[in-house]
C-alpha positions as CSV (number, residue, x, y, z in Angstrom):
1,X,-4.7,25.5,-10.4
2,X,-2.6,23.1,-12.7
3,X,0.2,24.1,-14.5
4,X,1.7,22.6,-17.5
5,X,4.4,19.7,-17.8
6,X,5.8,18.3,-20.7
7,X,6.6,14.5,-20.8
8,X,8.8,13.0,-23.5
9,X,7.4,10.0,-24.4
10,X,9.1,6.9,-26.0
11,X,7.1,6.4,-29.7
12,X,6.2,2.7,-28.5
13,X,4.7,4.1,-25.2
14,X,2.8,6.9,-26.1
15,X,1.1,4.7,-28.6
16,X,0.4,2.0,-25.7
17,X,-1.1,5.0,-23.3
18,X,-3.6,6.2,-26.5
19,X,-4.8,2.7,-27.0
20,X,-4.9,1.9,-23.7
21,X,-7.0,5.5,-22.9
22,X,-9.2,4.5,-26.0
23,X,-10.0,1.3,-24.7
24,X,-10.8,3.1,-21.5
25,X,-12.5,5.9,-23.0
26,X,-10.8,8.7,-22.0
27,X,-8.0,11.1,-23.7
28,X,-4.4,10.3,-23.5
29,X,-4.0,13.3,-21.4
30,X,-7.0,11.8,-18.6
31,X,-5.7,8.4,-18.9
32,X,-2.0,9.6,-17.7
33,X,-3.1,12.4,-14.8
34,X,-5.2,9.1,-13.6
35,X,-1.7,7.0,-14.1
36,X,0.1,9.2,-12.4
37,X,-2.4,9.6,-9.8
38,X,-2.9,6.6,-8.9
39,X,1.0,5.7,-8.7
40,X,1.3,8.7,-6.5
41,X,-1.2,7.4,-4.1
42,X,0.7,4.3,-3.9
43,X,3.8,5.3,-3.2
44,X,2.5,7.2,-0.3
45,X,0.7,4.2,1.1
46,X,4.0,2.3,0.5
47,X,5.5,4.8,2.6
48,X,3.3,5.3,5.5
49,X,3.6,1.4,5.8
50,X,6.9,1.0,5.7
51,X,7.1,4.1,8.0
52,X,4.9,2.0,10.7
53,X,6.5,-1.0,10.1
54,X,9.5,0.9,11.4
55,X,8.4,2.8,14.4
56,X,6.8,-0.4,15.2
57,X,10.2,-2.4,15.2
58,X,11.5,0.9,17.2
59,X,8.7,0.6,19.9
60,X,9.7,-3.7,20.2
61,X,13.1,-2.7,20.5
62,X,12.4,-0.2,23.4
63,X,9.6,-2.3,25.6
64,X,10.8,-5.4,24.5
65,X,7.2,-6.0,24.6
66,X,6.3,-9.1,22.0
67,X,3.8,-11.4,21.1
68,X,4.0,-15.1,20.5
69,X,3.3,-15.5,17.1
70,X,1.8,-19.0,17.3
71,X,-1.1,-17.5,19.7
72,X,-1.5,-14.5,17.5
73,X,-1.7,-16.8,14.1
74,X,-4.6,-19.0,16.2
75,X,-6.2,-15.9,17.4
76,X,-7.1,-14.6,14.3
77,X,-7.3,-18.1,12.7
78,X,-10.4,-18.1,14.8
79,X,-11.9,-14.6,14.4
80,X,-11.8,-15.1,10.6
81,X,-13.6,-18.6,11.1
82,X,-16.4,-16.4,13.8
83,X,-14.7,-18.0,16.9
84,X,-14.4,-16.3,20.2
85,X,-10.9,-16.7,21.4
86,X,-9.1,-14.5,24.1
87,X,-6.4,-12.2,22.8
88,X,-2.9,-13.2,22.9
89,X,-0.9,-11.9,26.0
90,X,2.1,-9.9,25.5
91,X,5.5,-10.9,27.1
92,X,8.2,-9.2,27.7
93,X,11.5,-10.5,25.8
């Protein structure tokens, strides 16, 4: 179910979203829900990565488990080029 919301919009912007939507063929209205949607979904994404990115940095702080980063640049150096190389080891810090 939707329910309504009312956005002030700035003269200069509103004008921008219903050229914009008429370049895209859609309504003003179906041009902003997709705006809106699609800024949604990446904030989330921002989040959940910045979320891993710290549990990861908690995890390294509490193993002290690393990798080199030299071996793990070569390592995928050669899988992108369709080389076989072995993984890089982990060490502890």
């Amino acid at each position: 179910m939707a329910t309504a919301t009312t956005l002030k919009l700035p003269d200069p912007l509103k004008a921008r979203i219903s050229a914009a939507a008429e370049a895209a063929g859609q309504t003003p209205h179906a041009f902003m829900i997709e705006a809106l949607a699609e800024q949604t979904e990446r904030d989330e994404r921002r989040r959940d990565f910045l979320n891993a990115a710290i549990a990861a940095e908690k995890e390294t702080a509490e193993t002290g488990i690393t990798y080199d980063a030299n071996e793990v640049h070569a390592y995928l150096q050669a899988r992108i080029s369709g080389k076989s190389r072995r993984r890089p080891k982990q060490t502890k810090r």
